[in-house]
C-alpha positions as CSV (number, residue, x, y, z in Angstrom):
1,X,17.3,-1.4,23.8
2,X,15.3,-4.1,21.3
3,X,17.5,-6.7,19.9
4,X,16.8,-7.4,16.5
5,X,18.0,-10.9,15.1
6,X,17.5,-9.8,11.2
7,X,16.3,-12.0,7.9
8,X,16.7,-15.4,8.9
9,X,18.4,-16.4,12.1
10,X,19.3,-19.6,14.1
11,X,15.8,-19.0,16.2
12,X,13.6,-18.6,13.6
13,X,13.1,-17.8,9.5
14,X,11.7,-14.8,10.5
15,X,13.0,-11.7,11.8
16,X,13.2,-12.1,15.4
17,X,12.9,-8.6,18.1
18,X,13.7,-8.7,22.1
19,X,13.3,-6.7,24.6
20,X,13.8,-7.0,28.3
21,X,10.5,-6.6,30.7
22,X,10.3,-5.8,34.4
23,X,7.3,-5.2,35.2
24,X,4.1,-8.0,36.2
25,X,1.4,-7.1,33.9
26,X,1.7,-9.3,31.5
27,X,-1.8,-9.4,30.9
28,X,-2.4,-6.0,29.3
29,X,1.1,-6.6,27.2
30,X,-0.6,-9.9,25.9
31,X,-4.0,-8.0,25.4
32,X,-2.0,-5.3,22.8
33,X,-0.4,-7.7,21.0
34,X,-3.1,-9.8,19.9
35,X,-5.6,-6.9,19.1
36,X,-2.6,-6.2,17.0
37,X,-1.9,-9.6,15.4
38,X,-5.8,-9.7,15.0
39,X,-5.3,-7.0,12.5
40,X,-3.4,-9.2,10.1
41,X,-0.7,-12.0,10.2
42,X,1.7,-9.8,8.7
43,X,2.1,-7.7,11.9
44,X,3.1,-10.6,14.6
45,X,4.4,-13.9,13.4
46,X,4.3,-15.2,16.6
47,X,5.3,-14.1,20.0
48,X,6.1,-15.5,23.5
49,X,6.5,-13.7,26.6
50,X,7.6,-14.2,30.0
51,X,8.0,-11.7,33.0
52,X,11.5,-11.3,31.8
53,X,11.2,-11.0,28.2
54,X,8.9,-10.2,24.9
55,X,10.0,-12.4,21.5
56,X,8.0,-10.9,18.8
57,X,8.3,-13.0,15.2
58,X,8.1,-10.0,12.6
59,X,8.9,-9.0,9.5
60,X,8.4,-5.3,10.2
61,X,10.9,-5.2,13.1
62,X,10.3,-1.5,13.3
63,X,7.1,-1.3,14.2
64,X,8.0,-3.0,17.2
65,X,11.1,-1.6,17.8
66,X,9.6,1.7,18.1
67,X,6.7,0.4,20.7
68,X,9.8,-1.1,23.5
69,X,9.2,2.1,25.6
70,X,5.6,2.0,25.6
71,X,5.4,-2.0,25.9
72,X,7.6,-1.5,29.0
73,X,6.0,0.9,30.7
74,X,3.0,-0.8,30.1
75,X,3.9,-4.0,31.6
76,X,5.5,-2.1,35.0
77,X,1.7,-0.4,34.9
78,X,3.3,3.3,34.8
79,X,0.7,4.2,31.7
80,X,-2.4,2.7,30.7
81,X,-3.5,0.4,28.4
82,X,-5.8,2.9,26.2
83,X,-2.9,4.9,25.6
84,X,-0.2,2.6,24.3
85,X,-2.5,1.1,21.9
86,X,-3.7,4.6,20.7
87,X,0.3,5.6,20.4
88,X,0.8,2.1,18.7
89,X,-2.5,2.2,16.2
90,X,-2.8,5.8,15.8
91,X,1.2,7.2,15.8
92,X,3.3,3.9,14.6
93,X,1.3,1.7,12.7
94,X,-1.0,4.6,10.9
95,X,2.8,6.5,9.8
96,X,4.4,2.7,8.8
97,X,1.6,1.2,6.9
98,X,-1.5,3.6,4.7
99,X,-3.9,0.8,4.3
100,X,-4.5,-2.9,3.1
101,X,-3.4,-1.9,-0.5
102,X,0.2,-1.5,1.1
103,X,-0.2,-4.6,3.8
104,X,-1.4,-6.6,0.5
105,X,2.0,-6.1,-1.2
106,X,4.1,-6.3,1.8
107,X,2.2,-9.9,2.5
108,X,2.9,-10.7,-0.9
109,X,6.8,-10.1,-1.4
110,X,6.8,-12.4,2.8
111,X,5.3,-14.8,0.8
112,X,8.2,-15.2,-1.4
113,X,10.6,-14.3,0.6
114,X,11.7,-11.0,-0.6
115,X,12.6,-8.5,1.8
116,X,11.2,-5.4,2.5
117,X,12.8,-2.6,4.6
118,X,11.6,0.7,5.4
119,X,13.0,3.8,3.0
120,X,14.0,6.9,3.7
121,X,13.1,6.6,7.4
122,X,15.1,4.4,9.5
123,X,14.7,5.7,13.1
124,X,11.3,6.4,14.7
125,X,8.3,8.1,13.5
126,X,9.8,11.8,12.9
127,X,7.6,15.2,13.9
128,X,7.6,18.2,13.1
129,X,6.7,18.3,9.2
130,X,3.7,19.7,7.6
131,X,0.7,17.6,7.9
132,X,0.9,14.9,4.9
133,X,4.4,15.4,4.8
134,X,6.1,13.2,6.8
135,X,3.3,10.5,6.7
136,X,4.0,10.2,3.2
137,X,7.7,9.3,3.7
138,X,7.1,7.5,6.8
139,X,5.2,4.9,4.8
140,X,8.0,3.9,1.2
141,X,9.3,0.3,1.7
142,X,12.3,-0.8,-0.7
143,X,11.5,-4.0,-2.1
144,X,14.2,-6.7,-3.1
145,X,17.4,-6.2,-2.3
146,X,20.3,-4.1,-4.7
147,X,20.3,-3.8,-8.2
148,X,17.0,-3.8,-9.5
149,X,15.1,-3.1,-6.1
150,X,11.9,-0.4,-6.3
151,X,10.6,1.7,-3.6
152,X,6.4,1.4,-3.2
153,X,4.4,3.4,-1.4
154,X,0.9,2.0,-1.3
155,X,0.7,0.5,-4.8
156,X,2.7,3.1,-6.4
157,X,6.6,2.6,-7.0
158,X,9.5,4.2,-8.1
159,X,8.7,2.1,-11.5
160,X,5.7,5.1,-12.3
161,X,6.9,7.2,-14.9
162,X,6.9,11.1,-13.1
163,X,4.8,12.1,-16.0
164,X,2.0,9.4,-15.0
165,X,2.0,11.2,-12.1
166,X,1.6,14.4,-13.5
167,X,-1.3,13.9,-15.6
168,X,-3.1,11.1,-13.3
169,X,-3.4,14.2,-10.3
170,X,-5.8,16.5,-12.8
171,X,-8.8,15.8,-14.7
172,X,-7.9,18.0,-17.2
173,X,-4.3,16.9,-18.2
174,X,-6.1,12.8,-17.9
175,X,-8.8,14.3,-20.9
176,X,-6.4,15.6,-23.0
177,X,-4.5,12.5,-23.0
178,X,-7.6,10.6,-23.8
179,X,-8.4,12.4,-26.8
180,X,-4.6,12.9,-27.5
181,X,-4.7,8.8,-28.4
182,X,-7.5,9.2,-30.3
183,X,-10.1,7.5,-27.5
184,X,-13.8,8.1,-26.8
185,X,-14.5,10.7,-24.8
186,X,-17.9,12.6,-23.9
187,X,-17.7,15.9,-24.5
188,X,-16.0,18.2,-21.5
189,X,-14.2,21.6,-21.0
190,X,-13.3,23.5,-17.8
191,X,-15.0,26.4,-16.6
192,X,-13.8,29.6,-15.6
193,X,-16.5,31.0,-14.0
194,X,-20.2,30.8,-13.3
195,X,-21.1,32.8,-16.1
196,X,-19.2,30.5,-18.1
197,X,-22.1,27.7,-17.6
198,X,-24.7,30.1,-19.3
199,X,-22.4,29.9,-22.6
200,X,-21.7,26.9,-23.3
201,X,-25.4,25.5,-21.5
202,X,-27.3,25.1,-25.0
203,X,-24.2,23.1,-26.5
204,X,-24.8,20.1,-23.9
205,X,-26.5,17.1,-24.0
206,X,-28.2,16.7,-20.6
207,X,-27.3,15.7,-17.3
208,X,-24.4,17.1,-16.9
209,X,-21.6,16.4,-14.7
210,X,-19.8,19.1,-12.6
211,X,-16.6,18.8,-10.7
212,X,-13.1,19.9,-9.5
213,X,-10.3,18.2,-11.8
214,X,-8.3,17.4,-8.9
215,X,-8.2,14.5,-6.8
216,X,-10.7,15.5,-4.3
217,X,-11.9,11.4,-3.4
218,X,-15.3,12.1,-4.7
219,X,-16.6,15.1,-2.7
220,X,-17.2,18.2,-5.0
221,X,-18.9,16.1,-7.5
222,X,-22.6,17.0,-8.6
223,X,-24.3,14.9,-11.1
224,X,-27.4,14.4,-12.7
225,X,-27.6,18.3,-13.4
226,X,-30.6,18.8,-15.6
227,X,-31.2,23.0,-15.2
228,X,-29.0,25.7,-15.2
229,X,-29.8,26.5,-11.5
230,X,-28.4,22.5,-10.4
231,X,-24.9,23.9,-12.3
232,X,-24.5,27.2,-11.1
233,X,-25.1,25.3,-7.4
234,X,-22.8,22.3,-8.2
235,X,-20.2,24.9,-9.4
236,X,-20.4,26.7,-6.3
237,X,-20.3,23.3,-4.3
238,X,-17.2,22.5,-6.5
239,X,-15.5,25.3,-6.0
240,X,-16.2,25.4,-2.2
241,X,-14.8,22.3,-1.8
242,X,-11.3,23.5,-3.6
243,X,-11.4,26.1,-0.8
244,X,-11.4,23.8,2.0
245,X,-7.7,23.7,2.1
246,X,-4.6,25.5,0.4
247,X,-4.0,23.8,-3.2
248,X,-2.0,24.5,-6.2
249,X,-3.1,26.6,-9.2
250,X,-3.6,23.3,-11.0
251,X,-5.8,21.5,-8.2
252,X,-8.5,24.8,-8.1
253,X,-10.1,23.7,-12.0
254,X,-13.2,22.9,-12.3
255,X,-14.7,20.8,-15.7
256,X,-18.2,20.8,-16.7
257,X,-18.9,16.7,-19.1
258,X,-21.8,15.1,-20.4
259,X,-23.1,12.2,-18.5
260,X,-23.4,9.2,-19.1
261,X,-25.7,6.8,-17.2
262,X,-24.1,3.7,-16.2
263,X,-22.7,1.6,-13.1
264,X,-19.4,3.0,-11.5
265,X,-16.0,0.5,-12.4
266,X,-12.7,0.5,-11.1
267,X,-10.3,-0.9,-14.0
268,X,-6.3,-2.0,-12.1
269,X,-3.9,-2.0,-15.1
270,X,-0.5,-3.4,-13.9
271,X,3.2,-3.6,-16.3
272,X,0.6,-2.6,-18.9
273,X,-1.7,-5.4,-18.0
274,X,-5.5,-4.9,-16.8
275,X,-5.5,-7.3,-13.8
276,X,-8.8,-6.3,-12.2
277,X,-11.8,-5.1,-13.0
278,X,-14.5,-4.0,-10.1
279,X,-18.0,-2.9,-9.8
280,X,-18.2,0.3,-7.3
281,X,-21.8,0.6,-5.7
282,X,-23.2,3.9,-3.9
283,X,-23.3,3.3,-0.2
284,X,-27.0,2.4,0.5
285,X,-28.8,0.5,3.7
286,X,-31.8,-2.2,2.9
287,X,-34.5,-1.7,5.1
288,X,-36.1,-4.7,7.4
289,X,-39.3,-3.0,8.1
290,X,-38.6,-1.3,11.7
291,X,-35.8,0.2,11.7
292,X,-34.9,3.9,11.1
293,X,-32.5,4.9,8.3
294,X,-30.1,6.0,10.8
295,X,-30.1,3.1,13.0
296,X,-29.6,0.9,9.6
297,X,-26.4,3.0,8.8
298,X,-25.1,2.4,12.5
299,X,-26.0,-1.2,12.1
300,X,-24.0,-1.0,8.4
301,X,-21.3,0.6,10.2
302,X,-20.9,-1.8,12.4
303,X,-19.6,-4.3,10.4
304,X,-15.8,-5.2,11.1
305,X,-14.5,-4.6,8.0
306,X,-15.9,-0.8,8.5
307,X,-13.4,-0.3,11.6
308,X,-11.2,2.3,10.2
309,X,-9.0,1.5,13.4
310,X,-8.3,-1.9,12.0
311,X,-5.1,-0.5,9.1
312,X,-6.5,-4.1,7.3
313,X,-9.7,-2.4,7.0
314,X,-11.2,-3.0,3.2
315,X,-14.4,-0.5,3.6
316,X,-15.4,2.6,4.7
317,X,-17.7,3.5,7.2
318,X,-20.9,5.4,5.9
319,X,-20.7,9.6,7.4
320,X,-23.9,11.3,8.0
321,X,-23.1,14.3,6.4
322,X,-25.0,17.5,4.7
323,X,-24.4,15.6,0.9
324,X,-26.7,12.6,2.9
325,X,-29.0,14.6,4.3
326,X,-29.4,16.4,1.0
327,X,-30.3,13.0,-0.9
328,X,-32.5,11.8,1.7
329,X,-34.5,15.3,1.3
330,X,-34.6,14.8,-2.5
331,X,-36.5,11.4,-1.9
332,X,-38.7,12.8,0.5
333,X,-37.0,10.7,3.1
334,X,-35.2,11.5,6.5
335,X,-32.8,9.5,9.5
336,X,-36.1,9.0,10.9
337,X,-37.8,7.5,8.0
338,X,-38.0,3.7,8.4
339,X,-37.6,1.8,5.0
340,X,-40.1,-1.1,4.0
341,X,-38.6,-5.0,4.2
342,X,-36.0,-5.8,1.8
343,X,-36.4,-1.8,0.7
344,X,-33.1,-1.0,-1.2
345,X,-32.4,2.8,0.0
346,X,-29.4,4.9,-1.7
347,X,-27.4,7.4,0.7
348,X,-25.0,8.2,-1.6
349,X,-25.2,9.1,-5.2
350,X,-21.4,8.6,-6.0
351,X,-19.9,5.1,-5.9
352,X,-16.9,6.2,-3.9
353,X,-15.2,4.1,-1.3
354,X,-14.4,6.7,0.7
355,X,-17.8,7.1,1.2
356,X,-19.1,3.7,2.3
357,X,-19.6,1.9,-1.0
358,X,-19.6,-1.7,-1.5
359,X,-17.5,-3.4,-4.5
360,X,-18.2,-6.3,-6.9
361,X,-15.5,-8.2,-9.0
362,X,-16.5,-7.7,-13.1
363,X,-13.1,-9.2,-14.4
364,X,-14.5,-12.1,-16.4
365,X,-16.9,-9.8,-17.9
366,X,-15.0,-6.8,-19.2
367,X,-14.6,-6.3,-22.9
368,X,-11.5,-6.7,-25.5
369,X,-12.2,-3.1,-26.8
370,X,-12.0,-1.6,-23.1
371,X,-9.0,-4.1,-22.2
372,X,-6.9,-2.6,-25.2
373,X,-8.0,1.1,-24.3
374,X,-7.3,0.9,-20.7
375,X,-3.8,-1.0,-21.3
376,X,-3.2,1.7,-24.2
377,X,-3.6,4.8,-21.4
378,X,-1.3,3.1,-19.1
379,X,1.5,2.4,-21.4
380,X,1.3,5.6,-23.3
381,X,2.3,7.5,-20.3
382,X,4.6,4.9,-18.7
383,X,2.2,3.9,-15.5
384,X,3.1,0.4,-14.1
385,X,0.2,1.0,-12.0
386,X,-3.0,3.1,-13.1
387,X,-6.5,2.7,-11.7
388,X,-8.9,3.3,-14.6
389,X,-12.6,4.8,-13.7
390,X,-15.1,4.0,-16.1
391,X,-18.3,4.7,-16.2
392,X,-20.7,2.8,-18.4
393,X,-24.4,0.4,-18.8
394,X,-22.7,-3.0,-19.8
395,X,-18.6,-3.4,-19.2
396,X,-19.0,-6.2,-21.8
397,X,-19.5,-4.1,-24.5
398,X,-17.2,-0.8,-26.1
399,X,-17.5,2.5,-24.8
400,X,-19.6,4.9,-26.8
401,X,-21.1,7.7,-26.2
402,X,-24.5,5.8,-25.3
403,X,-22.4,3.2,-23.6
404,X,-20.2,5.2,-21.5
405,X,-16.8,6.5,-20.6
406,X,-13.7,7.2,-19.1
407,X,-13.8,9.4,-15.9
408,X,-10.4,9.4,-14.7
409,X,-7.5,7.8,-14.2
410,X,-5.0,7.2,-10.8
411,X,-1.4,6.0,-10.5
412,X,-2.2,5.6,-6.7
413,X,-5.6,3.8,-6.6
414,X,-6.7,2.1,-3.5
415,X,-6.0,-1.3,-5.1
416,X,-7.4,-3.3,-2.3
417,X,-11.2,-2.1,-3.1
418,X,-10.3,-4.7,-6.1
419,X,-7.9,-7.7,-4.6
420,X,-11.2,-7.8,-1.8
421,X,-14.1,-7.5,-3.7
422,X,-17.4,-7.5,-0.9
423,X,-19.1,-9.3,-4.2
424,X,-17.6,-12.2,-6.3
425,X,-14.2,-13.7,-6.7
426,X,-10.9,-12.4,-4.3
427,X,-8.2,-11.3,-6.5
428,X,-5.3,-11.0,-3.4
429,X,-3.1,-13.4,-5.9
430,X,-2.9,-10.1,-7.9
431,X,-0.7,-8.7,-5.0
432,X,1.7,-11.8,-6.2
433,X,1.9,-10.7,-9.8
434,X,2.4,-7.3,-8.9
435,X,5.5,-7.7,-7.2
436,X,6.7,-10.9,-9.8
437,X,6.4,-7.8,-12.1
438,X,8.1,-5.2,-10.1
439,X,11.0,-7.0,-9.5
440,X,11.3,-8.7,-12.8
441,X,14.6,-6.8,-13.3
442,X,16.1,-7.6,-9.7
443,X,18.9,-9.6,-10.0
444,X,21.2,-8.9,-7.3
445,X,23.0,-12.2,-5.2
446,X,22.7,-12.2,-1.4
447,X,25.9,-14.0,-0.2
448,X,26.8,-14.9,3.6
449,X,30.1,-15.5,4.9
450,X,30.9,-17.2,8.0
451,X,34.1,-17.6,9.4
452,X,37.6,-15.8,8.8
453,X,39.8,-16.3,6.3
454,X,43.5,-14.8,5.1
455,X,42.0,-14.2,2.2
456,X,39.2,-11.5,1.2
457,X,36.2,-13.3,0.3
458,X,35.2,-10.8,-2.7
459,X,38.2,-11.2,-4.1
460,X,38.3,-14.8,-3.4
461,X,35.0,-15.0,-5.0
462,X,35.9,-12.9,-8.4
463,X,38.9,-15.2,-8.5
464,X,36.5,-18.5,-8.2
465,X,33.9,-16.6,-11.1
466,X,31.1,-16.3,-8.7
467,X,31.6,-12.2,-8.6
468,X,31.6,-10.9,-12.2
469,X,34.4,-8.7,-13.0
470,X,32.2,-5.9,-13.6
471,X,29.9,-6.2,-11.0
472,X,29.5,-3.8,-8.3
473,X,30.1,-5.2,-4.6
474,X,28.5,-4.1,-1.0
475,X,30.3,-5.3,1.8
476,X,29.3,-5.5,5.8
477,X,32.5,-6.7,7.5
478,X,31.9,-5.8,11.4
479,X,30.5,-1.9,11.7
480,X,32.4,-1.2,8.4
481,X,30.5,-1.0,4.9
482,X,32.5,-1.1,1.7
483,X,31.9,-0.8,-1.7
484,X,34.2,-2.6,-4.3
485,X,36.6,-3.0,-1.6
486,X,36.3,1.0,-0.9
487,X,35.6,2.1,3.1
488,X,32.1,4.0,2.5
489,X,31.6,4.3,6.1
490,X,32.4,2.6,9.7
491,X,31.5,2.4,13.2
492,X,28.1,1.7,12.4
493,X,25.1,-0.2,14.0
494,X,25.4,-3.4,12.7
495,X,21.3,-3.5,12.0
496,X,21.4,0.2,10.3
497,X,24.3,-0.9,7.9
498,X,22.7,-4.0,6.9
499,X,19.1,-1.9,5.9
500,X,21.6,0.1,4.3
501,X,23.2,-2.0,2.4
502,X,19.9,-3.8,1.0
503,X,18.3,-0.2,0.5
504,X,21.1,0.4,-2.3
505,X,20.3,0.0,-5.6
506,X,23.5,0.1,-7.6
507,X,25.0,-3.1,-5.8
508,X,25.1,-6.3,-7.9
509,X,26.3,-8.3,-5.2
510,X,25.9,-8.2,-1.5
511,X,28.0,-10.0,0.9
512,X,27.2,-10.1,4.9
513,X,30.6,-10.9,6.9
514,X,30.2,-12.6,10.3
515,X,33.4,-13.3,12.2
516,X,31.8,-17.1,13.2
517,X,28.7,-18.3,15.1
518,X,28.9,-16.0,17.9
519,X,27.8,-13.0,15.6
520,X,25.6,-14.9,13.8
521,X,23.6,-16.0,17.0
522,X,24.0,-11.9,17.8
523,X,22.5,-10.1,14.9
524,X,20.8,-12.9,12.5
525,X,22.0,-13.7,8.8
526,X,20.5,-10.0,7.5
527,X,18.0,-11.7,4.6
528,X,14.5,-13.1,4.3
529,X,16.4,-15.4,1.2
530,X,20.0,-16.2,0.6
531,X,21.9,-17.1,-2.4
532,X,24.9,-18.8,-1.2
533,X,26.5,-19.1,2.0
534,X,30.2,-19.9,2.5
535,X,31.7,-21.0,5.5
536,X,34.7,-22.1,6.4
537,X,35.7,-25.6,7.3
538,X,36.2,-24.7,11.2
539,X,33.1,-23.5,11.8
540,X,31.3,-25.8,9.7
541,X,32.7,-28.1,12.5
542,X,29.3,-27.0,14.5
543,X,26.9,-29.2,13.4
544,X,23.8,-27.9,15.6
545,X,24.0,-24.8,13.8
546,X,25.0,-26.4,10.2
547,X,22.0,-28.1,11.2
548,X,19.6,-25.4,11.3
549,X,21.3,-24.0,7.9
550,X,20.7,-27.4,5.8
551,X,16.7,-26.9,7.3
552,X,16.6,-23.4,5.5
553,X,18.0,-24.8,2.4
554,X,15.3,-27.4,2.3
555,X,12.9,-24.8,2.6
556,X,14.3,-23.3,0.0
557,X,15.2,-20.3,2.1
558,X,19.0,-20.7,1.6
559,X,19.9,-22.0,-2.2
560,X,23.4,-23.4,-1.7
561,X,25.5,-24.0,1.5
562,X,29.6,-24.3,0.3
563,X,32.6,-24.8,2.6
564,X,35.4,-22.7,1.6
């Protein structure tokens, strides 16, 4: 079994995992872990290794935890290499982290030192769920520690209102809204059926738009509809693309809206605040004058930050699909056709990510009036996070109707497509913000105790004013967990109860017992940051490993070291 040395420990400031080795082929081990680490720092630290051991430096123990059977049979050669790093890419890494919008925020809160521990899940990947299901919960992380902790998944946390989330999922609820506050909107209403197009037709200022209200990431969606015969085909294509798997009564609308022409922007309000503001361009290849279309998308595709293996991924490869082939026919153009030199050539006609388009950062250039309507959306219906799409000729300026619009709006955007802008300025400090914001309310203390004493250190520590009378206190004392002095459970791992105990929210205070240096040297002090530690005057007699406390509390790791 791994040992995990947790938070800060006398090896390292980082969370340390072990695990035995007994086989020779150390080579395919060190080959795995750094493809891995050449993913992004936040997966390996650092690691040694040595035909009797693997250190890995981490703070996502788990992900490593869960690899120790594969690792091992790796190094004694009794499975090959292509199939531990598919299991550890494709089975662990894939259900632990969605993409670089949640490796961004889990960087950031490392950064400062804030801990993050996997929620709901604490054991290894579970099967046996419907598909989405369990990859959904396989990837929450609590953030903070206690009182005033949230749980994120990608960028979305437990501080999004569930009405947010309600309205952001469908087109239609997101319109109402908008006109509900009194914003510009271009005129839109849902269609029933096909012979509803024939209706309302004359009553439209033309093109049109045609899609399903749901979020569908930008396939369904017909535009530039000029004649009745493009809607009655971009209906069907909507409504064929509802079909394609079971959905909800809500998720099978589909809304006919004027158009507006325009460039595609991704607006990333945050605690009410527009942080970002990015540019989304169609997916297109530029021509060098011998080269087929197809073999320019294979070359475009062939940039690294296309490698959907790679979870720190920040684009999209570019799918030769029937909507491609479509849009290629429409120009007179084909895979075959081979572009002039410096020839700009669209593949797609919607600037989605998902579908190979490029960003560009606008943030210096957006407008006050768009800044206040943006900010209004997301704190009308209580979104600490909502991605705003906008469609419009000159972001500078106020939406109108020959200006543009509001498409819709998402309190789970991909928020990487605007920290990483391919264009312009980086915004990855905005992962910072984000969690300064969503913790602005965690206050709970971290307290170590070394040592034993006659008396009990919480009451010891109420007595002294450190612990608040009305504060609520979680305990770890051995493989027993109390609360306010209360036995909530025992015989526990020591690792599980301390995840535990950071994972719960109502605690003001949380205090980590360890019987003297022995323990300490088994299971690490439990936290990234520490508040105080206490330790009594016998064991502060060791000075090697006083030593090593004093150089966390320069670094500002550890804020006050008392003898008690």
């Amino acid at each position: 079994m791994s040992k995990i040395l947790q938070g800060l420990n006398l090896e390292s400031q980082f969370t340390t995992i072990k695990f035995a080795l007994e086989g020779d082929n150390l080579s395919d081990v060190t080959k795995l872990l750094d493809h891995i680490a050449s993913f992004h720092p936040i997966f390996i630290k650092e690691y040694s290794i040595t035909p009797q051991e693997l250190v890995i430096r981490s703070k996502l123990p788990r992900i490593w935890s869960e690899t120790e059977e594969y690792i091992k049979k790796l190094s004694k050669r009794e499975i090959k290499y292509e199939s531990v790093y598919d299991f550890v890419v494709n089975t662990i890494i894939s259900k632990r982290i969605k993409s670089m919008s949640t490796i961004s925020l889990l960087q950031a809160a490392h950064e400062k030192n804030i801990d993050s521990t996997l929620a709901v899940l604490s054991e290894k990947v579970v099967s046996g769920y419907k598909e989405g299901y369990i990859d959904t919960f396989n990837r929450y992380y609590v953030i903070g520690c206690g009182k005033g902790s949230q749980i994120i998944g990608s960028i979305a946390s437990t501080k999004d209102s569930s009405v947010s989330q309600k309205i952001q999922r469908d087109k239609w609820s997101t319109n109402l809204l908008i006109e509900r506050l009194a914003l510009p909107i271009l005129k839109w209403e849902i269609l029933t059926s096909e012979k509803d197009i024939e209706k309302v037709w004359d009553s439209y200022s033309k093109p049109l738009v045609i899609k399903p209200t749901g979020l569908v990431g930008g396939k369904g969606v017909s535009v530039n509809i000029n004649t009745l015969e493009e809607a009655k085909k971009a209906y069907k294509s909507a409504k064929n693309q509802n079909s394609t798997k079971t959905r909800e009564p809500w998720q099978n609308k589909i809304m006919i809206q004027e158009q507006v022409t325009g460039e595609d922007y991704r607006l990333l309000v945050i605690d009410g605040k527009l942080e970002v503001v990015t540019k989304r361009i169609p997916a297109f290849v530029t021509g060098d004058g011998k080269s087929t279309i197809k073999e320019l998308i294979e070359e475009t595709n062939s940039d690294p930050r296309r490698d959907i293996s790679n979870p720190a991924h920040i684009l999209k490869p570019i799918v030769i699909d029937k909507p491609l082939l479509d849009l290629l026919k429409s120009k007179n153009l084909s895979l075959e056709s081979i572009p002039q030199k410096d020839e700009i050539v669209n593949v797609r006609n919607i600037a989605s990510m998902s579908q190979g388009g490029i960003t560009e950062d606008f943030t210096d250039s957006v407008s006050k009036e768009i800044r206040l309507m943006v900010e209004s959306i997301a704190q009308s219906i209580h979104a600490f996070t909502l991605g705003v799409d906008i469609l419009c000729k000159d972001i500078s300026k106020p939406l109108t109707k020959e200006n543009g619009a509001i498409l819709e709006v998402n309190t789970m955007p991909e928020s990487y497509l605007n920290l990483y802008p391919v264009i312009g300025k980086q915004r990855e400090y905005v992962a910072g913000n984000y969690i300064n914001a969503l913790l602005s309310e965690n206050s709970c203390k971290k307290y170590i105790f070394i040592g034993q004493s006659k008396d009990d250190i919480s009451t010891l520590l109420r007595r002294k004013r450190v612990i608040k009378g009305e504060e609520t206190v979680g305990e770890a004392v051995g493989d027993k967990y109390y609360i306010n002095g209360v036995l909530i459970n025992e015989r526990l791992q020591r690792e599980h109860l301390v995840e535990a105990i950071k994972c719960n929210a109502s605690l003001d205070v949380i205090i980590l017992h360890f019987r003297d240096w022995k323990e300490v040297e088994e299971y690490g002090l439990g936290f990234d940051h520490i508040n105080n530690v206490y330790i009594t005057k016998e064991e502060a007699k060791e000075k090697g490993y006083m030593k090593i406390l004093k150089k966390y509390k320069r670094m500002k790791l550890i804020d006050k070291i008392k003898k008690i």
